[in-house]
NUTIRO-932380 format. One record per atom (N, C-alpha, C, O): y, z, x. Coordinates in steps of 0.05 Angstrom, whole numbers, plus 32768, in hexadecimal, padded with zeros to 4 digits. Layout:
<sites>
YZX
...
</sites>
This chain:
<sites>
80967F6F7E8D
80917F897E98
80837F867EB3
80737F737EB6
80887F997ECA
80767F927EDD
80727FB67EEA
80847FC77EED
80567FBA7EEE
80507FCC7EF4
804D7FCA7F1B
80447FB47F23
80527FDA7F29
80487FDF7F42
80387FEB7F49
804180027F4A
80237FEB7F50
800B80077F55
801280027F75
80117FEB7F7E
801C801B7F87
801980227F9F
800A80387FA1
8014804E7F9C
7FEC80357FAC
7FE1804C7FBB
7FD080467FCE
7FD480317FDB
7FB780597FD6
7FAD804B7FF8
7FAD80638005
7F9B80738009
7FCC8064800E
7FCF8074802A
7FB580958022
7F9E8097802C
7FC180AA800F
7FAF80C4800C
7F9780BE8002
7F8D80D37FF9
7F81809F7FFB
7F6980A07FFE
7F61809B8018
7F4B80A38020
7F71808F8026
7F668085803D
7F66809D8059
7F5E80988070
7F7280BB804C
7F7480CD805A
7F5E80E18055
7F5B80F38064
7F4E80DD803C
7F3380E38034
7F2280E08046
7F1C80CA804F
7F1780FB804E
7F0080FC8065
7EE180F48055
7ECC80EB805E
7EEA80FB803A
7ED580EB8026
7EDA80DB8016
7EDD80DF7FFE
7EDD80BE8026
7EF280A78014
7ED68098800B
7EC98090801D
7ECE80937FF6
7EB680857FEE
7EC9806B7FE5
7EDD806D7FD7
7EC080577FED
7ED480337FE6
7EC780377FC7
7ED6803A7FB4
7EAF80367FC3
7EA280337FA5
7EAC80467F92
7EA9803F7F7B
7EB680597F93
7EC180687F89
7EDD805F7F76
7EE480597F5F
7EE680617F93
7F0780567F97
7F0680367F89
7F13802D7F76
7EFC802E7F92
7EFE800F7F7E
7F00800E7F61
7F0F80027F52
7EE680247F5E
7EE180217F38
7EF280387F2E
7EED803E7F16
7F0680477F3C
7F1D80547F31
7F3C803F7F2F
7F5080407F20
7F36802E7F45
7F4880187F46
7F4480027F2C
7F557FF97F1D
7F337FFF7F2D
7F217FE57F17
7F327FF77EFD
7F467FF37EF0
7F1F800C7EFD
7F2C80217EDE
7F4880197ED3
7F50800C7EBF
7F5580297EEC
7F7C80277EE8
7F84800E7EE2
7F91800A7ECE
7F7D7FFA7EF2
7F877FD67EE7
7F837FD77ECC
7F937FCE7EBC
7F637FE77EC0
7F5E7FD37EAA
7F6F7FDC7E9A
7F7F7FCF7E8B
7F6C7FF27E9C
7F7D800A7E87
7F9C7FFB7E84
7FA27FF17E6F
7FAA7FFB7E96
7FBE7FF37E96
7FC27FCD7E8C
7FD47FC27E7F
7FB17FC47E95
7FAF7FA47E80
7FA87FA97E62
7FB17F9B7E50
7F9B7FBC7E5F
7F967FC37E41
7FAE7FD87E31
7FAD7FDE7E19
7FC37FE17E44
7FD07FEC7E39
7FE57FDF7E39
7FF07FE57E24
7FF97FC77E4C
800D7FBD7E4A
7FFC7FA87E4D
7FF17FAF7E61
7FEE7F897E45
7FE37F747E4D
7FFE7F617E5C
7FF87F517E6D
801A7F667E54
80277F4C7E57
80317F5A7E71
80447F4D7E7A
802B7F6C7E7F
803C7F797E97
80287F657EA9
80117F5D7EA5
80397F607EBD
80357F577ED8
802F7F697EEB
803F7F7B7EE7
80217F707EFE
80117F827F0E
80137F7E7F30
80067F6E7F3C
80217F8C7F39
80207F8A7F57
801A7FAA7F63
80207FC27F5F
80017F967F7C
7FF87FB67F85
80007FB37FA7
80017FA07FB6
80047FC47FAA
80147FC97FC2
80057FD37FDA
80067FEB7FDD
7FF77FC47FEB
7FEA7FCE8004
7FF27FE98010
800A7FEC800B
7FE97FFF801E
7FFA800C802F
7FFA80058049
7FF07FF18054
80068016804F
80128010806B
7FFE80178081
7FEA8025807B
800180108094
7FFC802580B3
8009803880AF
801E803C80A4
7FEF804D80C0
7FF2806880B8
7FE5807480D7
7FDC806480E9
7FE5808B80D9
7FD5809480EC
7FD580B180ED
7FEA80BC80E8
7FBB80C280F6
7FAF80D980F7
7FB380DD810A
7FB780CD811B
7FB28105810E
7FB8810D8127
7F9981168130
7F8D81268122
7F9181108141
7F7C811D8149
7F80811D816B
7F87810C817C
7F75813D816C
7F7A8149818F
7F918146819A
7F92814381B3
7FAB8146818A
7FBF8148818F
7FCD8127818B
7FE5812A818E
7FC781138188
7FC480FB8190
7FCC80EE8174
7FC080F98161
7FE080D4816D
7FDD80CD815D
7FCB80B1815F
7FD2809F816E
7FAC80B08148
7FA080958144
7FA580868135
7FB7808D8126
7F9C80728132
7F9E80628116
7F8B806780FD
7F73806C8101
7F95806580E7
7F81807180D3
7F79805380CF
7F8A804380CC
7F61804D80CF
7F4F803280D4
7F40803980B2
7F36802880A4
7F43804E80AE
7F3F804E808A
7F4980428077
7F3E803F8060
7F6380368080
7F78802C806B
7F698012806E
7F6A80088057
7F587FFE8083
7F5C7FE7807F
7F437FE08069
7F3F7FCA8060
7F347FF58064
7F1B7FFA8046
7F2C7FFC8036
7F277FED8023
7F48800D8034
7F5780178019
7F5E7FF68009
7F5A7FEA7FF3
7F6E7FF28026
7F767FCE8018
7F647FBD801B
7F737FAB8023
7F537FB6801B
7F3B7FA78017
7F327FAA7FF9
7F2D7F967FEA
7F307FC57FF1
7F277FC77FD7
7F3D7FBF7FC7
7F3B7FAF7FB5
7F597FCF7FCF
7F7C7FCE7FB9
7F6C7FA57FB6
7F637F9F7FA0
7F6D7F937FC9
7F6E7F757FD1
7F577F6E7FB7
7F5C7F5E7FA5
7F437F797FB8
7F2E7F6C7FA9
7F327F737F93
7F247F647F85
7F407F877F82
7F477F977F6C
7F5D7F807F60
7F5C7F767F4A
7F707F7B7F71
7F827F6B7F6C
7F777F507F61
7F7D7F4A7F4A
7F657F3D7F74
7F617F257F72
7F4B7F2A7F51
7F4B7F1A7F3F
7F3A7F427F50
7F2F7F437F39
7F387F3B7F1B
7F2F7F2D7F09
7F597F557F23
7F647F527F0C
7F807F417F0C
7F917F467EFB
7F817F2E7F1F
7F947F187F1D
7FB27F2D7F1D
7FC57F297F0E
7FB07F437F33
7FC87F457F39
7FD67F3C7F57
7FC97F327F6A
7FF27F417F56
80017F3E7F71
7FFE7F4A7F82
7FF07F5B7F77
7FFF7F517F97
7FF37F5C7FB1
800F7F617FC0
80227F507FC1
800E7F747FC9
80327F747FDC
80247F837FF7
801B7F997FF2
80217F7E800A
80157F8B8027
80337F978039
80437F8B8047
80337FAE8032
80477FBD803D
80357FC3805E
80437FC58072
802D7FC4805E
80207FBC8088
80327FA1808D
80417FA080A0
80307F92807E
80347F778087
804B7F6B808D
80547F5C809E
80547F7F806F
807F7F83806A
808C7F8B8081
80A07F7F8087
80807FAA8096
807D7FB8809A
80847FB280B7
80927FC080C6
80757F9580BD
806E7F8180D7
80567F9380E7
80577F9E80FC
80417F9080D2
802A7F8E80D8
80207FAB80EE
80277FC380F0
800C7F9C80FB
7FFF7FB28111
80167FB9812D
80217FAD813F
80117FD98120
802A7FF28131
80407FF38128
80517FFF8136
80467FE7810D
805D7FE28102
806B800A80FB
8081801580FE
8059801180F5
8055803180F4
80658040810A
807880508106
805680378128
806A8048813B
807F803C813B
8090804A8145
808980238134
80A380158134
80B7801B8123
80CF80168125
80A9802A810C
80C2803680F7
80C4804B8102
80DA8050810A
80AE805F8107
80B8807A810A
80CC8075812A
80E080848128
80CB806A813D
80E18069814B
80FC805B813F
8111805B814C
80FA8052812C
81158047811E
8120806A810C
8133806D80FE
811080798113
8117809280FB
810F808C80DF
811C809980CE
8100807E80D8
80FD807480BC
80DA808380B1
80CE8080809C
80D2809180C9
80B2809A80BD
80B780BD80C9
80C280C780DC
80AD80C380BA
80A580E680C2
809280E980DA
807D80DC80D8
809480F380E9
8087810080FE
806380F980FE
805480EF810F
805F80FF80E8
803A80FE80DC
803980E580DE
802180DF80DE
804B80C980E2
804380B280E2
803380A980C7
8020809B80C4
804480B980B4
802C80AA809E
804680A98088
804B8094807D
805480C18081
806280BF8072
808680B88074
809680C48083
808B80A58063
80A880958069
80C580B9806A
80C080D08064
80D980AF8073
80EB80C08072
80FE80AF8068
80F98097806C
811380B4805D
812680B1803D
8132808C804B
81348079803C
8137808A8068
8139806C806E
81238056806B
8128803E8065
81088060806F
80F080558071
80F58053804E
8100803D8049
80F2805C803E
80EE805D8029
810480478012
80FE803E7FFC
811C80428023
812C80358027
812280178029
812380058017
811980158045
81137FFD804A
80F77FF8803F
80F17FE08040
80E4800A8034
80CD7FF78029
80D77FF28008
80C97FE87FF6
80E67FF88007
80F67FF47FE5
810A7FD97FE8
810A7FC97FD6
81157FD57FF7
81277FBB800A
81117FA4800C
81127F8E8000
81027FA98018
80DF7F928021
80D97F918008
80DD7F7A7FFE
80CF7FA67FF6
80C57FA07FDC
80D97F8B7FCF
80D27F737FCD
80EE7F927FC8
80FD7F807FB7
81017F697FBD
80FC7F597FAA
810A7F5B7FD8
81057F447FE3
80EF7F387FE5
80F47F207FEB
80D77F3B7FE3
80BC7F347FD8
80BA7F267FC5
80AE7F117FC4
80CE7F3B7FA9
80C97F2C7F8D
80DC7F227F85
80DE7F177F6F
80F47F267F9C
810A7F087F99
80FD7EF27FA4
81007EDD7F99
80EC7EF37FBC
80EC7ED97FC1
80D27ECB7FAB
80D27EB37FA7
80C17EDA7FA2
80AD7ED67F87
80B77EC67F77
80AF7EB17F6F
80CE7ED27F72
80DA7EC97F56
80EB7EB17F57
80F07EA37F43
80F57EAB7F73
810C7E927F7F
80EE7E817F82
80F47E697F7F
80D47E837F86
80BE7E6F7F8B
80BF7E637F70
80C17E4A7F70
80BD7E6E7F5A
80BA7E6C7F46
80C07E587F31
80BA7E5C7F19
</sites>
């Protein structure tokens, strides 16, 4: 069995994102879920670059790099896989680089039906090449 937990991006859009919070709701869900399937395999999925509009302007949401910091330490806690969709993604600005491919929505945060496409394409080649290490 293998579970995926992808989330991040709508805490990291929290103007009241507390990391301590968010961790021991993260901590919770792993355990819960090792106590409810133990033999499932666990991969948590970084988010992406993202960015806010402020004064007309799109920034970078500099929140996400707390979101995965905690998803990172949650993981190594509970001995799961880690997949960094930033990274998949090709890293920093990878964001304005999809949405000029047409693959991100306008808001720069959320994928449109090709984006969604290709981080499902990245995902799977991930845990082909996992599994060819193997």
């Amino acid at each position: 069995d293998l579970v995926i937990i992808s989330l991040g991006t709508n805490e990291s859009y929290d103007s009241n994102y507390n990391g301590t919070a968010f961790e021991s709701e993260v901590d919770t869900m792993i355990s819960k879920i090792k106590r409810t399937i133990p033999q499932a395999n666990i991969i948590i999925t970084l988010p992406s670059e993202n960015y806010k509009l402020a004064n007309g302007k799109h920034i970078e949401n500099n929140t996400v790099d707390k979101v995965a910091a905690v998803l990172r330490s949650q993981a190594l806690k509970h001995n799961c896989a880690i997949w960094d969709l930033c990274a998949a993604m090709g890293g920093d600005g990878s964001m304005l680089e999809w949405y000029e491919k047409g693959w991100v929505n306008k808001d720069h945060v959320h994928f449109l039906k090709a984006g969604y496409n290709e981080q499902g394409y990245l995902l799977f080649e991930a845990i082909n090449k996992s599994l060819e290490q193997d």
